[in-house]
Steps between C-alpha positions, in 0.01 A plus 500: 500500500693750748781478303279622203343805717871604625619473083186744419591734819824515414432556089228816629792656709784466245593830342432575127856597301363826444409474903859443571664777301268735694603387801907472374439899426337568773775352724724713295270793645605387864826479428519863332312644844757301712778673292335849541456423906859364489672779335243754718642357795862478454513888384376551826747267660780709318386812615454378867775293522749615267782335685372137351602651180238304298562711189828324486388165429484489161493163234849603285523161370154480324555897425814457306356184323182698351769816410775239382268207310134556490391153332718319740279763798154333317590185459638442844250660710184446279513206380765264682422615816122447538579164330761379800452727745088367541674178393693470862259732717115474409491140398454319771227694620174284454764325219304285244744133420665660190629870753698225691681420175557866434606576825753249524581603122595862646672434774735238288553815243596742771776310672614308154507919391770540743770293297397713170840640372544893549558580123246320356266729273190564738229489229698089435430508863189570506398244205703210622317579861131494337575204285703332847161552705288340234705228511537415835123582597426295243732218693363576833141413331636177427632399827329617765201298615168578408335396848775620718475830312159540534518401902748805499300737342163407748747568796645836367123614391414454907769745559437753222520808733802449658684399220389795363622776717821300557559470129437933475718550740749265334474672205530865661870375638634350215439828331749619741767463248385797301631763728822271643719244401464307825235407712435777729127616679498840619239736587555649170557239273177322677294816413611468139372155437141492657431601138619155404307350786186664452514390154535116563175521711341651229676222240381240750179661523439454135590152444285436738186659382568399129578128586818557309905566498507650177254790653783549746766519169245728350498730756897513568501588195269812484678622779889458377359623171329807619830592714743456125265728346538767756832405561588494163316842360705637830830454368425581192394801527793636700792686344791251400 
């Protein structure tokens, strides 16, 4: 009978779809005031401080990618990247049995990436990687078992918070490699990715509230998306 009541609680506080995409926007709302705050601040910072020469962290790599090859720019940051980037970072936070799966999916993808060869087309790439982490999620579904996953995800739902600040913060450093080739954390370069780790709080945030990693995607998404455009209506509009 109190397992009935808790099913009935828990179907009354479960969020319509159209419920969710209000609340995906209006995260999207949050993240647009942190940028506004961000980018307030650090003009500040640069006129105060102009000896951390903040202007001078720039992103060349993902510039010269949206001047050089726009599709490869959307493809890359729009789709592929919400897909493994919330793959590796937001899925074991409160993970239902089949985020395990995906997680361990991801990471496999990343490090197998490693040994892709250099001159290999990167839209081949980028098919053989979708069609690689199908398969091998699909494998991982398989062989992993059910009740040990399950016992995994209770114990990582206990320590939801932590994991996700950690897993933020995680994902602010790895975006480190934007602005260098090698690891490095300097004042600067630490100024220049709170962006990145403001925005996995907020990716966290979601996934939480919507009971769901693909609201996380969704979101990742918006964002990256929202940057091409500017990005890309940017560059285009300046004299060749």
């Amino acid at each position: 009978m109190n397992n009935f009541k808790n099913e009935l609680y828990s179907l009354k506080k479960a969020l319509t779809a159209h419920q969710k995409t209000q609340n995906l926007f209006k995260n999207y709302g949050i993240a647009v005031l942190c940028f506004i705050a961000y980018f307030t601040l650090v003009g500040i910072l640069t006129v105060v401080f102009p000896e951390l020469q903040l202007d001078a962290i720039k992103d060349t790599r993902l510039d010269a990618m949206i001047k050089e090859n726009p599709l490869k720019f959307f493809i890359l940051a729009v789709i592929l990247a919400p897909l493994l980037e919330e793959g590796v970072y937001r899925t074991l936070i409160a993970p239902k049995p089949w985020e395990i799966a995906f997680f361990l999916a991801c990471l496999t993808l990343l490090f197998a990436g490693r040994f892709f060869p250099e001159d290999v087309l990167w839209w081949l790439k980028c098919i053989i990687s979708v069609l690689s982490l199908v398969i091998i999620y699909k494998l991982f579904r398989e062989l992993l078992p059910v009740q040990l996953t399950q016992q995994v995800c209770n114990i990582l739902t206990r320590f939801k918070i932590p994991i996700v600040i950690i897993s933020s913060i995680i994902f602010g450093f790895a975006h480190v490699y934007n602005y260098v080739d090698s690891f490095i954390i300097t004042l600067p370069l630490f100024i220049a990715i709170v962006p990145r780790i403001i925005l996995g709080l907020l990716f966290a945030k979601v996934k939480i509230e919507n009971n769901g990693l693909p609201w996380a995607m969704y979101l990742h998404a918006i964002n990256n998306g929202v940057i091409f455009i500017i990005a890309y209506l940017n560059y285009s509009n300046q004299p060749l």
